[in-house]
N, CA, C and O atoms as CSV, one atom per row, in Angstrom:
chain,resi,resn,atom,element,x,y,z
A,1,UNK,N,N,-48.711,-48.164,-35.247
A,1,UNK,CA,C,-49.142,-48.670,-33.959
A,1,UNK,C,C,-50.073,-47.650,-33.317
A,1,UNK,O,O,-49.739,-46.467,-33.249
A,2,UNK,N,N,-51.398,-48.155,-32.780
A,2,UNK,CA,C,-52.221,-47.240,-32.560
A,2,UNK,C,C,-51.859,-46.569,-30.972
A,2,UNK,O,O,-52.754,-46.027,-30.324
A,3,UNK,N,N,-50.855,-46.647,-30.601
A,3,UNK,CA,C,-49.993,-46.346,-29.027
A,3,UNK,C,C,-49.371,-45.075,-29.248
A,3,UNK,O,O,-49.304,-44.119,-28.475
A,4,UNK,N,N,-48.702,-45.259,-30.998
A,4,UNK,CA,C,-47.840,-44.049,-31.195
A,4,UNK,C,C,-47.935,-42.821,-32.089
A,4,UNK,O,O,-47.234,-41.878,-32.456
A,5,UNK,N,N,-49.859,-43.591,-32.344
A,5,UNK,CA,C,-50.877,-42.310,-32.789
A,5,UNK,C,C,-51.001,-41.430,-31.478
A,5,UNK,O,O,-50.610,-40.263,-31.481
A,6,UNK,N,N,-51.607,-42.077,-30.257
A,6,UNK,CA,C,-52.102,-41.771,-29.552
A,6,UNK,C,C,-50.896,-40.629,-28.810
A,6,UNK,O,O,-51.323,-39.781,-28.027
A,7,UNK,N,N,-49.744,-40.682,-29.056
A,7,UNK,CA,C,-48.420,-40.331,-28.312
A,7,UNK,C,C,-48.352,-38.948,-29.404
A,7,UNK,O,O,-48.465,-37.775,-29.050
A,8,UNK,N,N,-48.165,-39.380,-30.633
A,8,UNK,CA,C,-47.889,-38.472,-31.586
A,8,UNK,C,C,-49.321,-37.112,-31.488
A,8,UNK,O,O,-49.266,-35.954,-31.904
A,9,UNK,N,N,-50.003,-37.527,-31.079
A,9,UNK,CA,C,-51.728,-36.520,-30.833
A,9,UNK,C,C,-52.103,-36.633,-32.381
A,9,UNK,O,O,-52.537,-35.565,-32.814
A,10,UNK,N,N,-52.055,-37.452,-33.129
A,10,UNK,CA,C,-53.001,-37.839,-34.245
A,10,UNK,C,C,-54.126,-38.246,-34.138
A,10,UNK,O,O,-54.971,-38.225,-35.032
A,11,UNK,N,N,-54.271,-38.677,-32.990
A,11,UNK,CA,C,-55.897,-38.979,-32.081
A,11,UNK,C,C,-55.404,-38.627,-30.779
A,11,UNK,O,O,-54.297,-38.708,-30.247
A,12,UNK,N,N,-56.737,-38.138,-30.347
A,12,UNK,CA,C,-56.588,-37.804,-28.600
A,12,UNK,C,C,-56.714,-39.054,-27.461
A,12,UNK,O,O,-56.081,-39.196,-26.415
A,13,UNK,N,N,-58.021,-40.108,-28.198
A,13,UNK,CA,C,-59.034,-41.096,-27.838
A,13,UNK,C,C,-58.464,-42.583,-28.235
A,13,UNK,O,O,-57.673,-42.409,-29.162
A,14,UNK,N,N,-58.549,-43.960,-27.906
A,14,UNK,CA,C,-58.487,-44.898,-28.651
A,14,UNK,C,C,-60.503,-45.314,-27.662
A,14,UNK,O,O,-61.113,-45.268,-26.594
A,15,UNK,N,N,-60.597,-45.653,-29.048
A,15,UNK,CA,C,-61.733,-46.691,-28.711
A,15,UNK,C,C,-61.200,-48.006,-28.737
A,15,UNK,O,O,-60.774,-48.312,-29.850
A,16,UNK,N,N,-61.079,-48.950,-27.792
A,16,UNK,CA,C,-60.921,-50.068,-28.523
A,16,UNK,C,C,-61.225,-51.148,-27.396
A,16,UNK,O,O,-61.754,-50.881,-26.317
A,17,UNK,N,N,-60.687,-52.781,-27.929
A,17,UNK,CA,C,-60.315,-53.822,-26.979
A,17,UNK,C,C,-59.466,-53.784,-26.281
A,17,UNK,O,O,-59.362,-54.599,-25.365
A,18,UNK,N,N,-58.688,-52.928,-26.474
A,18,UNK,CA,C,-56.996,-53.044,-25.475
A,18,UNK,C,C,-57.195,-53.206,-24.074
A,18,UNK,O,O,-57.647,-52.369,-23.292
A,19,UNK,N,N,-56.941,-53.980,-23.915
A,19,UNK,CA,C,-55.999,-54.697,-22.215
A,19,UNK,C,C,-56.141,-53.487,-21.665
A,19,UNK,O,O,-56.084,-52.570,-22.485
A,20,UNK,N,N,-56.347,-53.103,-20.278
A,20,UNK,CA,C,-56.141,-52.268,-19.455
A,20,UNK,C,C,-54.979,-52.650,-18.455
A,20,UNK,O,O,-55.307,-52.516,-17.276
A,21,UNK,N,N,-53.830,-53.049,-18.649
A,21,UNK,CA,C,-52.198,-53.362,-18.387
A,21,UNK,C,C,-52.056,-52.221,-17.059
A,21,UNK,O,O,-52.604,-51.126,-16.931
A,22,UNK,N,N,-51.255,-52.824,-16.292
A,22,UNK,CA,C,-50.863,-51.793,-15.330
A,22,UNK,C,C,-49.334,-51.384,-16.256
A,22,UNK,O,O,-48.768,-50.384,-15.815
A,23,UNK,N,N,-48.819,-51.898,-17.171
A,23,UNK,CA,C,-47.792,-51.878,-17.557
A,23,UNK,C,C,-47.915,-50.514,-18.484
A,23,UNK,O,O,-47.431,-49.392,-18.332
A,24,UNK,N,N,-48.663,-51.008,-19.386
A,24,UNK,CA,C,-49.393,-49.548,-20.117
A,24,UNK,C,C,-49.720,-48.460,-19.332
A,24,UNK,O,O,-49.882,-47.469,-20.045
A,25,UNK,N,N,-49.842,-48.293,-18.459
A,25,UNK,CA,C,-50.883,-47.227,-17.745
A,25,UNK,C,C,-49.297,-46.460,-17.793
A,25,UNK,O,O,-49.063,-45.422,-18.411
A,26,UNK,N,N,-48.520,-47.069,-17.166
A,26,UNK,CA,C,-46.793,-46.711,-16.567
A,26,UNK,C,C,-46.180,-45.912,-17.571
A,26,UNK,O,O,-45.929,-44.717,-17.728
A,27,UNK,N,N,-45.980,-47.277,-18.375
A,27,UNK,CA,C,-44.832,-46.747,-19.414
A,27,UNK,C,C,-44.937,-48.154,-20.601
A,27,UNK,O,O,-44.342,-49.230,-20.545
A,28,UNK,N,N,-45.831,-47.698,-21.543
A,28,UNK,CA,C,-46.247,-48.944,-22.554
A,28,UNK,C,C,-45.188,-49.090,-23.410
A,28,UNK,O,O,-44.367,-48.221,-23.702
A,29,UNK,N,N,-45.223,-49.929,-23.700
A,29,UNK,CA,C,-43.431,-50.535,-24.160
A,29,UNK,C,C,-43.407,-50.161,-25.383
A,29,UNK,O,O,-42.197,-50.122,-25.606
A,30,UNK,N,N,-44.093,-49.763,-26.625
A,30,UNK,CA,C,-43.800,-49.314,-27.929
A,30,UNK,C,C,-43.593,-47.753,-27.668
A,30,UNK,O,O,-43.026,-46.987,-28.447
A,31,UNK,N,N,-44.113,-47.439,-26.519
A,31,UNK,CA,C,-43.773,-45.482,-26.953
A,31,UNK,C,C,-43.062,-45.284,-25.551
A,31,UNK,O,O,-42.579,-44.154,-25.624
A,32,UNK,N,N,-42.813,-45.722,-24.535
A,32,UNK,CA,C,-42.075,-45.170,-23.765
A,32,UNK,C,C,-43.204,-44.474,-22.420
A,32,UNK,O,O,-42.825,-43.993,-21.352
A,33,UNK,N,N,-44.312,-44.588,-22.794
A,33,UNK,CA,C,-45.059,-43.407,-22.010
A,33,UNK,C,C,-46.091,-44.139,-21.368
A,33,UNK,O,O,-46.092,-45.335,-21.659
A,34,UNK,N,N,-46.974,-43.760,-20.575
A,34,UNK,CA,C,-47.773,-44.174,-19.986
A,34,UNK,C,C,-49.139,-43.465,-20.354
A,34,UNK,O,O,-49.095,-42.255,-20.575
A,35,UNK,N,N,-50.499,-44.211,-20.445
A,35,UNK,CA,C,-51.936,-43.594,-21.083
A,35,UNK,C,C,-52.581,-43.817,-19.743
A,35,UNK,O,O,-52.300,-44.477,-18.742
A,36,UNK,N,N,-53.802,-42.806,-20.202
A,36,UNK,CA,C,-54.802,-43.336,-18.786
A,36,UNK,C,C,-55.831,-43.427,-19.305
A,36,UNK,O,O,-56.289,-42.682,-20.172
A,37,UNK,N,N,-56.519,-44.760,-18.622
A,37,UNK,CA,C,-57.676,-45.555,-19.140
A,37,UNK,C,C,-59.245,-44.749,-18.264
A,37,UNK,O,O,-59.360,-44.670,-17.041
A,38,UNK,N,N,-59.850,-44.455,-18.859
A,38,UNK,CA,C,-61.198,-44.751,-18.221
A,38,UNK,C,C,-61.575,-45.521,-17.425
A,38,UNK,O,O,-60.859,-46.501,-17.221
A,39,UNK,N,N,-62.764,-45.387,-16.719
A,39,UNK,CA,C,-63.591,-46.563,-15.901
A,39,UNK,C,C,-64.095,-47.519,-17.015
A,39,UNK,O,O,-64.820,-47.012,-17.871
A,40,UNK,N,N,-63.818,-48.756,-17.103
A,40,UNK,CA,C,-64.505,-49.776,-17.413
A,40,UNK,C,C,-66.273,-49.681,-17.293
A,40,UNK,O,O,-67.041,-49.794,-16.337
A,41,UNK,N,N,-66.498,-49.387,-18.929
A,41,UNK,CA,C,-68.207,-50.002,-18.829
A,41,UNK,C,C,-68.393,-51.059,-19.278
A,41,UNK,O,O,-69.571,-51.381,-19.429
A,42,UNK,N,N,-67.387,-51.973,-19.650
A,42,UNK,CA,C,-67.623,-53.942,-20.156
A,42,UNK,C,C,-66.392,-53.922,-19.313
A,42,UNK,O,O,-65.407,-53.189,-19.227
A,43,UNK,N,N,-66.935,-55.298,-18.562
A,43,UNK,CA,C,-66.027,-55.972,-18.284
A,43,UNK,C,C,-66.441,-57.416,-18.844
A,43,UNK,O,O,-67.595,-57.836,-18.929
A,44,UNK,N,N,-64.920,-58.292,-19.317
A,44,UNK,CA,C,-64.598,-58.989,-20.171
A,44,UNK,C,C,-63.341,-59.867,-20.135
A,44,UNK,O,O,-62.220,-59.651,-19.677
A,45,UNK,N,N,-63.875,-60.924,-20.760
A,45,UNK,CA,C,-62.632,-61.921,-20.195
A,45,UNK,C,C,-62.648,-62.736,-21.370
A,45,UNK,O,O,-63.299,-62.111,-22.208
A,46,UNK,N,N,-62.287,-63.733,-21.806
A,46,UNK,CA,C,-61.862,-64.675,-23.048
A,46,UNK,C,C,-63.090,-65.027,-23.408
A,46,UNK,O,O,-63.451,-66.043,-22.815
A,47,UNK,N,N,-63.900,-64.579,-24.166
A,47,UNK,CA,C,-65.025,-65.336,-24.815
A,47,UNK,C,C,-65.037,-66.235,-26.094
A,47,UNK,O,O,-64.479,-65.838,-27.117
A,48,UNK,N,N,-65.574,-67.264,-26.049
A,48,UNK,CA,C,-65.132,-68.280,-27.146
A,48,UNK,C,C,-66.576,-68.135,-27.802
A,48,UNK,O,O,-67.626,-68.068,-27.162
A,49,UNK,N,N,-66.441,-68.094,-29.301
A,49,UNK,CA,C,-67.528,-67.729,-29.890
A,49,UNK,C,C,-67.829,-68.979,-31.045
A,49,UNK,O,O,-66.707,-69.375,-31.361
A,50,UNK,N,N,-68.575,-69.547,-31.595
A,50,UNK,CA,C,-68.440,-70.879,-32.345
A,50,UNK,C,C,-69.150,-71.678,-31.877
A,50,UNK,O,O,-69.914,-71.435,-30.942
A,51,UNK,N,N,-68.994,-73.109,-32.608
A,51,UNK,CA,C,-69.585,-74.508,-32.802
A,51,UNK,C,C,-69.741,-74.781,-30.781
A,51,UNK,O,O,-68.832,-74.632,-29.964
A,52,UNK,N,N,-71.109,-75.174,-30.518
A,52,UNK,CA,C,-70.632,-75.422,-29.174
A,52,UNK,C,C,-69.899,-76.393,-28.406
A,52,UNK,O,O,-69.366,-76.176,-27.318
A,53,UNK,N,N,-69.906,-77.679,-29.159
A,53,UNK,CA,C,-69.018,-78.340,-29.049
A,53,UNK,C,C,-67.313,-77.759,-28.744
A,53,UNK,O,O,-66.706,-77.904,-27.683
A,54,UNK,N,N,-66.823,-77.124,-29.923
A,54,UNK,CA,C,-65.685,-76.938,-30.089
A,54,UNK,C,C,-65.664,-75.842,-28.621
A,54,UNK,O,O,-64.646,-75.889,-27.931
A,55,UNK,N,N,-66.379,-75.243,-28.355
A,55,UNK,CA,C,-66.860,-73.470,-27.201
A,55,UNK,C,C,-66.348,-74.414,-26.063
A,55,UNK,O,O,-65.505,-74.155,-25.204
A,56,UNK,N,N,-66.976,-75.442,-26.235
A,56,UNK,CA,C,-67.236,-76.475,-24.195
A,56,UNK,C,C,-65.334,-76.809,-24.095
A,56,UNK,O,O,-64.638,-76.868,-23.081
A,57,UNK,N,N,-64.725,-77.060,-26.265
A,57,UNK,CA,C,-63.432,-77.851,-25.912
A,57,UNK,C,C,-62.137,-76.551,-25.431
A,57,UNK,O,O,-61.040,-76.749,-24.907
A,58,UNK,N,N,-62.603,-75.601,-25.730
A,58,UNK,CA,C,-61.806,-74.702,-25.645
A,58,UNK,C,C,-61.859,-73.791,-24.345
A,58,UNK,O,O,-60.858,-73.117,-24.100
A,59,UNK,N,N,-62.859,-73.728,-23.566
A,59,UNK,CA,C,-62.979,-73.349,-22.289
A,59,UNK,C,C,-62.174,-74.488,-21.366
A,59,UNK,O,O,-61.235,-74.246,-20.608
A,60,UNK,N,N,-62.696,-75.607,-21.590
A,60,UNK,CA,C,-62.133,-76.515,-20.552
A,60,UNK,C,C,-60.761,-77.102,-21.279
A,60,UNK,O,O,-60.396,-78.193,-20.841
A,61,UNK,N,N,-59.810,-76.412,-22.524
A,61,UNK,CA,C,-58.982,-76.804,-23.116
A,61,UNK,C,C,-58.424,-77.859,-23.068
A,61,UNK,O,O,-57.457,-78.255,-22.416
A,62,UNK,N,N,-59.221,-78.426,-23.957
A,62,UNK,CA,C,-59.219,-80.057,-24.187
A,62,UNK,C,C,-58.708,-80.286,-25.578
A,62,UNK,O,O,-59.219,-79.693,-26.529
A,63,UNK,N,N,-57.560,-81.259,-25.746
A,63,UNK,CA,C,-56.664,-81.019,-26.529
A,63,UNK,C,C,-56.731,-82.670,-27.682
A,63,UNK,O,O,-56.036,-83.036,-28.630
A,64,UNK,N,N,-57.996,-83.315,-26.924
A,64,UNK,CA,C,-58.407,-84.518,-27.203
A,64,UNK,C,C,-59.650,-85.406,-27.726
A,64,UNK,O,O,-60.676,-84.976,-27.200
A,65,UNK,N,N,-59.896,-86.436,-28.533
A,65,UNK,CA,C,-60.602,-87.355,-28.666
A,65,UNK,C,C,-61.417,-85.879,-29.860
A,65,UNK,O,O,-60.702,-85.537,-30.802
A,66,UNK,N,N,-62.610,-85.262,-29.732
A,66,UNK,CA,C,-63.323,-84.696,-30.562
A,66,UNK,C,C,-62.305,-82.912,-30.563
A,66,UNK,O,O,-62.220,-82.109,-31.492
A,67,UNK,N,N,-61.775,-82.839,-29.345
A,67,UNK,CA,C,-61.356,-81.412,-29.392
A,67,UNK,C,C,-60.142,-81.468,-30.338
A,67,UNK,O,O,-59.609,-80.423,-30.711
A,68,UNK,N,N,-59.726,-82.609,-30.709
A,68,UNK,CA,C,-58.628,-82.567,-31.781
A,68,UNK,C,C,-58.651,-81.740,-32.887
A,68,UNK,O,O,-57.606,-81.168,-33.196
A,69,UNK,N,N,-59.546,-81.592,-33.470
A,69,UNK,CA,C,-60.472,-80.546,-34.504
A,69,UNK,C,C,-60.908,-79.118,-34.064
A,69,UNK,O,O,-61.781,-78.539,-34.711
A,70,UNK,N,N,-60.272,-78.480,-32.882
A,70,UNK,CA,C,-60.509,-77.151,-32.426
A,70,UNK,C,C,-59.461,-76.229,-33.136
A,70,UNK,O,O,-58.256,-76.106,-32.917
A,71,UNK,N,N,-60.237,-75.647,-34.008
A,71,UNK,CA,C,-59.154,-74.375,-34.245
A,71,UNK,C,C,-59.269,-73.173,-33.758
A,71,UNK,O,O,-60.299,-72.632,-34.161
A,72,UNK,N,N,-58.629,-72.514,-33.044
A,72,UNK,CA,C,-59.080,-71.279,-32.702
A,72,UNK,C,C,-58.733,-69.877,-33.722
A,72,UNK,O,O,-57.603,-69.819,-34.206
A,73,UNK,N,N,-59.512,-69.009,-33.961
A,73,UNK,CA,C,-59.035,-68.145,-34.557
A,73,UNK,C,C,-58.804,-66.435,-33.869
A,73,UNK,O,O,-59.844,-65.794,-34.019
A,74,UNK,N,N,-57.835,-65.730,-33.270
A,74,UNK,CA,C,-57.381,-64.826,-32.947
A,74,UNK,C,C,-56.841,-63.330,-33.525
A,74,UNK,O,O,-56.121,-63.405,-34.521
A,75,UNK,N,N,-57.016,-62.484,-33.193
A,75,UNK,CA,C,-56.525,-61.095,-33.659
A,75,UNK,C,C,-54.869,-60.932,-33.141
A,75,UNK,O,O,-54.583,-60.682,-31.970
A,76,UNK,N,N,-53.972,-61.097,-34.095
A,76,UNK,CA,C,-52.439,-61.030,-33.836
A,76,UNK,C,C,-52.535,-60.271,-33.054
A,76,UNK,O,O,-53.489,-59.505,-32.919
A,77,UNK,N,N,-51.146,-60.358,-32.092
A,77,UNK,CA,C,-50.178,-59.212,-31.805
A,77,UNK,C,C,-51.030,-58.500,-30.625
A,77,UNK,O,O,-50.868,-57.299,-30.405
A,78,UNK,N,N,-51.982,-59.310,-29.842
A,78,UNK,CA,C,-52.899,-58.625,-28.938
A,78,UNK,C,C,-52.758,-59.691,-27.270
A,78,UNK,O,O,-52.568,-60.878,-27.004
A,79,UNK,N,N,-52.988,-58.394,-26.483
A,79,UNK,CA,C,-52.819,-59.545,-25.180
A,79,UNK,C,C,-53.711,-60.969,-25.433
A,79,UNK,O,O,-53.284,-62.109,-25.249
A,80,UNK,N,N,-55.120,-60.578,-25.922
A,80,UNK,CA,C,-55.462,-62.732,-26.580
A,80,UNK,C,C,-54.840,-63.442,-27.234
A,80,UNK,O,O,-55.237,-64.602,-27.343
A,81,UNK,N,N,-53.763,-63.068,-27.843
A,81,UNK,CA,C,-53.242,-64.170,-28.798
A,81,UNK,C,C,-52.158,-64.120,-27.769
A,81,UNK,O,O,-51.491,-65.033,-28.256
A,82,UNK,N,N,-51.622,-63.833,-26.950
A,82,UNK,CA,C,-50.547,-64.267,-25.662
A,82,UNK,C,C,-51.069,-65.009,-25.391
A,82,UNK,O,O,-50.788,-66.106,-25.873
A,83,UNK,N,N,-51.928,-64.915,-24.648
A,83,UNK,CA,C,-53.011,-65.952,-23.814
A,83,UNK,C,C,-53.299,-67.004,-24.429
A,83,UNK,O,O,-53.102,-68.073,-23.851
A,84,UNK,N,N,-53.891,-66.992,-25.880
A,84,UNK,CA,C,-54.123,-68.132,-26.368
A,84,UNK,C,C,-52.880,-68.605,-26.629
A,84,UNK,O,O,-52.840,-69.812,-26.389
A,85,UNK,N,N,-51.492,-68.020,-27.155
A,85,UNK,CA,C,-50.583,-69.251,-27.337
A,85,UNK,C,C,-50.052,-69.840,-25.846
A,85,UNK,O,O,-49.286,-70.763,-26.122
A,86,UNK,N,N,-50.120,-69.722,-24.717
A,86,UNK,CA,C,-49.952,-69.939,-23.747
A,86,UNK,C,C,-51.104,-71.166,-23.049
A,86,UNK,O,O,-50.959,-71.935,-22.099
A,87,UNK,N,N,-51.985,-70.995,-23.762
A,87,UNK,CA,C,-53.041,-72.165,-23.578
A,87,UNK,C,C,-52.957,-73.021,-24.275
A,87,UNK,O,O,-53.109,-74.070,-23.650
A,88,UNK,N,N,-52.725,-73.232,-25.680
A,88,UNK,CA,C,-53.057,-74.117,-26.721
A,88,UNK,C,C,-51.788,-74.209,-27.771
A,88,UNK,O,O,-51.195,-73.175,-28.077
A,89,UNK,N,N,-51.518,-75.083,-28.140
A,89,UNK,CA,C,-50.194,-75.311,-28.794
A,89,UNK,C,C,-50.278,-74.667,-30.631
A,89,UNK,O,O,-51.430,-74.856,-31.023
A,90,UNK,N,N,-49.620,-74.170,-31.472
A,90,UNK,CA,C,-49.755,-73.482,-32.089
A,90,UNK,C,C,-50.696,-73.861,-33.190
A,90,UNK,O,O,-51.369,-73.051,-33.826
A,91,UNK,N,N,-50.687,-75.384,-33.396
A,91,UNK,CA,C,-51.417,-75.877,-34.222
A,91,UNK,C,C,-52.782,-76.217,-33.850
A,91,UNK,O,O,-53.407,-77.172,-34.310
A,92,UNK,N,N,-53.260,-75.281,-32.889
A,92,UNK,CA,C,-54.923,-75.245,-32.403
A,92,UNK,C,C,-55.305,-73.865,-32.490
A,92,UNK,O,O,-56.310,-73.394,-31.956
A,93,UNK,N,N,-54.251,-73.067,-33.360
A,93,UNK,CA,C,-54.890,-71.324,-33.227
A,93,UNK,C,C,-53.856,-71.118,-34.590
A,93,UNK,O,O,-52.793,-71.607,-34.972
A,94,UNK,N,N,-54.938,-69.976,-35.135
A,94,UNK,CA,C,-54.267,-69.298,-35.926
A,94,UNK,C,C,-54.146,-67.839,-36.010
A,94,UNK,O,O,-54.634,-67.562,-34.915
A,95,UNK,N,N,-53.872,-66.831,-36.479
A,95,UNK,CA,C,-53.847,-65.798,-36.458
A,95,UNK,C,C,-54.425,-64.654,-37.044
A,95,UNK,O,O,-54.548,-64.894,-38.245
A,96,UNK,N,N,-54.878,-63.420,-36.749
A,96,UNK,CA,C,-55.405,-62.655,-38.334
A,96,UNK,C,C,-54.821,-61.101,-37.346
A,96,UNK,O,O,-54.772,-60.849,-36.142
A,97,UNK,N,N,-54.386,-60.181,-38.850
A,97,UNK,CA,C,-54.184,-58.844,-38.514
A,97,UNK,C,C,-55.017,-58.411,-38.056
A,97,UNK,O,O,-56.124,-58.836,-38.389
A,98,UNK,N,N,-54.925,-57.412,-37.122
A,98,UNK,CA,C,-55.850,-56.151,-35.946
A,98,UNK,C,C,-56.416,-54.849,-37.296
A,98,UNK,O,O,-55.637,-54.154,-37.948
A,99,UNK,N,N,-57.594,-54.839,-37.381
A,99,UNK,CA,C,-57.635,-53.703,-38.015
A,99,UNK,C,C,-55.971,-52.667,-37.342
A,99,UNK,O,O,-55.183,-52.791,-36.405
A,100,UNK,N,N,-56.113,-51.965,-38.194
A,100,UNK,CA,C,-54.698,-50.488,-37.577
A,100,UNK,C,C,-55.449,-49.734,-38.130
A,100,UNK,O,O,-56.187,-49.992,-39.081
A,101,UNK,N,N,-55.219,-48.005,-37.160
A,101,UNK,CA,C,-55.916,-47.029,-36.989
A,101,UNK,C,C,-55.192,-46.142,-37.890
A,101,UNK,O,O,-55.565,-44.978,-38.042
């Protein structure tokens, strides 16, 4: 887990996508501890990337008529794939491993 690199000092730095969590900042739930984030130079929110059709069905999550055929595809085990299973029922997303550091 790249939380308990960062804890262990096997890296000092994460580069990454990670969520900026007030929960994390505290006390992130795989190591016990709390990290501190930088200032934000992207800011970023759910971008749907693909067919535009399928882009228009998945923003306005439409679960019908042509959007029946939306699959979404996600990076496991990451605050987006919360989000997306919380939006879309399981059989409109699938999953893929996070690179690990």
């Amino acid at each position: 887990n790249r939380f308990q690199v960062l804890q262990s000092r096997k890296a000092d730095l994460l580069l990454s996508g990670d969520t900026h969590l007030v929960e994390r900042e505290i006390k992130e739930p795989t190591t016990g501890v709390g990290f501190a984030f930088s200032t934000p130079f992207v800011y970023s929110g759910i971008k749907y990337l693909g067919d535009e059709d399928m882009v228009r069905c998945a923003e306005e999550e439409q679960r019908f008529d042509n959007c029946r055929q939306l699959k979404i595809c996600v990076l496991a085990n990451t605050t987006l794939s919360e989000i997306i299973a919380r939006l879309f029922p399981s059989d409109f997303y699938t999953t893929m491993a996070p690179y690990e550091l």
